[in-house]
N, C-alpha and C positions, 0 to 999 in steps of 0.2 A: 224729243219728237223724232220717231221715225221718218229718214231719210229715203227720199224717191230711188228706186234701182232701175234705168233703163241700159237695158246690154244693146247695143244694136249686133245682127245676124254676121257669122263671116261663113262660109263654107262648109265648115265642122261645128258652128255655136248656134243658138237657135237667138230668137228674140227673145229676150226675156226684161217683163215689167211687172215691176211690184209696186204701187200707189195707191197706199193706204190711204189717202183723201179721196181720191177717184174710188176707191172701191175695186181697182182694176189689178188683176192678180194673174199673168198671161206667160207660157210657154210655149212658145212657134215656130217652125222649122228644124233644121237637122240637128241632134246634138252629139257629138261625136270626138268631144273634148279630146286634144292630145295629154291635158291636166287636169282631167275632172276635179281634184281639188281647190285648183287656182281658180276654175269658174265658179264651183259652185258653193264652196266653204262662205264665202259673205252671202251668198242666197239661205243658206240652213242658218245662217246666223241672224238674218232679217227676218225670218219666221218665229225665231224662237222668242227675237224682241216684240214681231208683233202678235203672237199669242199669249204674251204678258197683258195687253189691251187691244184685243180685237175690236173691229167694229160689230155691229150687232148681228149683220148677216158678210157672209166671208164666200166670196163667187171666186173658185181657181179654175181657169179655163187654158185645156192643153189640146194645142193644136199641131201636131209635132209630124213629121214624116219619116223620120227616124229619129232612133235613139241607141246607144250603145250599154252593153252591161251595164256601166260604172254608171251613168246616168240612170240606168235602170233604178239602182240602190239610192240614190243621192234622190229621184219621187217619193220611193216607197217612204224613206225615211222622213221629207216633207211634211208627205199625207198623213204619218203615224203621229206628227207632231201638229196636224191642225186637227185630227180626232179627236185631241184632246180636250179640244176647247167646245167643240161641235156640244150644244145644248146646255152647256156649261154657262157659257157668257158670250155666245156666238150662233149664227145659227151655218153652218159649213155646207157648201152644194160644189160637186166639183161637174166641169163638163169635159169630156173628150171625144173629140172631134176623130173621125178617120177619112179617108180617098174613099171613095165608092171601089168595091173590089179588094181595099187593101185588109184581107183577111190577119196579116200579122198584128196591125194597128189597131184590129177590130178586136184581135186576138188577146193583145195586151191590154186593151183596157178593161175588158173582162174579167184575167185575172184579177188586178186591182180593186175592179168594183167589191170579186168578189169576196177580198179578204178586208174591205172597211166596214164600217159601222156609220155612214156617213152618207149622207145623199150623191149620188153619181151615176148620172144622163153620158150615154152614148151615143154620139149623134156623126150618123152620114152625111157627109159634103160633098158633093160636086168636084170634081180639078177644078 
């Protein structure tokens, strides 16, 4: 049985929750690891176990105000590993959230969308 991951936020780390019962799959606030390893290797490690048994529809929702390179690769790498499954035995929708104005936020998810194969909503929030 895959095991609940809740990080709670410090400064440099963002929220991060992964509950697979919940269906809740969530990145928030700044991520800015001084060891993007140390954070995030058990996060790529919970995805690969749970793209072994997805649930049927698979909702990833990033809400983040920054991010830095190394987190930059540590998504991309994520998202290329729940593509896999999208149609497969899963159905994959991811959302990313930006600030009103924040054109880099708007900027990077863009990118992203535009190199998946994968349903992925842009959506402007309010501060």
């Amino acid at each position: 049985m895959l095991k609940k991951i809740h990080i709670e936020p410090s400064i440099d780390t963002p929220t991060i929750i992964l509950d697979k019962d919940k269906g809740e799959l969530s990145f928030s606030g700044r991520s800015l690891p001084e060891d993007v390893y140390k954070l995030y290797t058990p996060i790529q490690e919970w995805f690969k176990e749970y793209c072994l048994d997805p649930n049927p529809e698979t909702e990833i929702k990033f809400n983040l105000e920054y991010f830095n390179s190394s987190t930059a690769r540590i998504i991309v790498k994520i998202l290329i590993e729940t593509e896999k499954i999208h149609d497969k035995t899963s159905r994959v929708h991811i959302t990313w959230y930006y600030n009103t104005n924040d054109e880099v936020m708007y900027d990077r998810g863009m990118e992203l969308k535009s190199v998946l194969k994968i349903p992925f909503d842009i959506v402007e929030k309010d501060k």
